[in-house]
N, C-alpha and C positions, 0 to 999 in steps of 0.2 A: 592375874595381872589386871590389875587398876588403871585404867589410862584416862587423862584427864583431855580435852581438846580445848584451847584455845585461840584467841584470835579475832573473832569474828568481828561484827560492826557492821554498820550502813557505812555505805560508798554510794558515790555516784559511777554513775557507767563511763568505763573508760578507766577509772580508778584500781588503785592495789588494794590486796591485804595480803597477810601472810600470817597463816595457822599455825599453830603450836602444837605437840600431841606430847606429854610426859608421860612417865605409870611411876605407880606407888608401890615400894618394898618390892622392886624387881627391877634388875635391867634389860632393858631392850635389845642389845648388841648379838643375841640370838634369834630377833625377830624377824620377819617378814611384815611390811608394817604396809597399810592402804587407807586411802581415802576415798569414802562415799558420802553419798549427800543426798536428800531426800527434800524435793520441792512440796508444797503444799497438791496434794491429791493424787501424786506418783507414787511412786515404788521409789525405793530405795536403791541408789546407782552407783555403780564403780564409776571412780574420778582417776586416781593414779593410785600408783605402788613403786615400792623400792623393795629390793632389795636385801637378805642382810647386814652384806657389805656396804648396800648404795651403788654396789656396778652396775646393776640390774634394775631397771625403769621400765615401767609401762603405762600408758594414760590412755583414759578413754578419747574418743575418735576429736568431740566437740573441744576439748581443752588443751591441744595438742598447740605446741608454740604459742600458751598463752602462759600455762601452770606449770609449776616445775617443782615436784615433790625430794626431797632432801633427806640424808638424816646428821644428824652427830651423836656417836655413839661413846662421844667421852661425856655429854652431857647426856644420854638416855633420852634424847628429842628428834622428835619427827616434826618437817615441817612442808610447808604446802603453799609456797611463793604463787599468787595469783595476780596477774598482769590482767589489762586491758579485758577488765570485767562488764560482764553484758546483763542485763535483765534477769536473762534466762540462767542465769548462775545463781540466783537469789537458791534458797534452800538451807535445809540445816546439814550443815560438815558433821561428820563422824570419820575418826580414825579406829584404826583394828589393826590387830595383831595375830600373828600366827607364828607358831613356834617353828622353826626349821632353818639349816645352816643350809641354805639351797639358793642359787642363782635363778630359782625359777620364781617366778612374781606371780602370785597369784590375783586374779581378777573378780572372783566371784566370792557374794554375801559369804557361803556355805562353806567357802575354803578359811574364813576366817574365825577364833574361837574366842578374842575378847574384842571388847568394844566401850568406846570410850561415850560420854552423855550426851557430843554434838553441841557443835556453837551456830550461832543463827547466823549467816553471810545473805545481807540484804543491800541488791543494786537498785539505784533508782536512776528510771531514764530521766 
């Protein structure tokens, strides 16, 4: 699975965006899909996840009633509604997939087996 993520841009703080994640020559409506994001000189971090139905939500602690991860699975897209964005949210997005028909949302890098090439989301105070 080929996922592509888009979305990203300069915002100012306080500002939206909202990410895009597609794949190529696959559908995603078997996925489990998540959003991580990796700042300059961190690790690599679970943001949220859906999913494969989209019943099943989970967000890391900091993004919680700001971000609200989505899917629609008649268009094969995953998306990552970002409100009242702060500084510390600047980094590069990555979305992922995981193959399983499962209510359970997975959180961690290692649980997931593709990976999309990350859009730059950069907030300025």
């Amino acid at each position: 699975v080929q996922l592509q993520a888009s979305g990203g841009g300069l915002v100012q703080a306080g500002g939206s965006l909202r990410l895009s994640c597609t794949a190529s020559e696959r559908t995603l409506s078997s996925y489990g899909m998540g959003w991580f994001r990796q700042a300059p000189g961190k690790e690599r971090e679970f943001v949220a996840g859906i999913s494969w139905t989209g019943r099943s939500t989970y967000y890391e602690d900091s993004v919680k009633g700001r971000f609200t991860v989505s899917r629609d699975n008649a268009k094969d897209t995953l998306y990552l509604q970002m409100n009242g964005l702060k500084p510390e949210d600047t980094a590069v997005y990555y979305c992922a997939a995981v193959f399983g028909r499962t209510n359970y949302v997975a959180h961690k890098e290692a649980e997931y087996d593709y990976w999309g090439q990350g859009t730059q989301v950069t907030v300025s105070s």
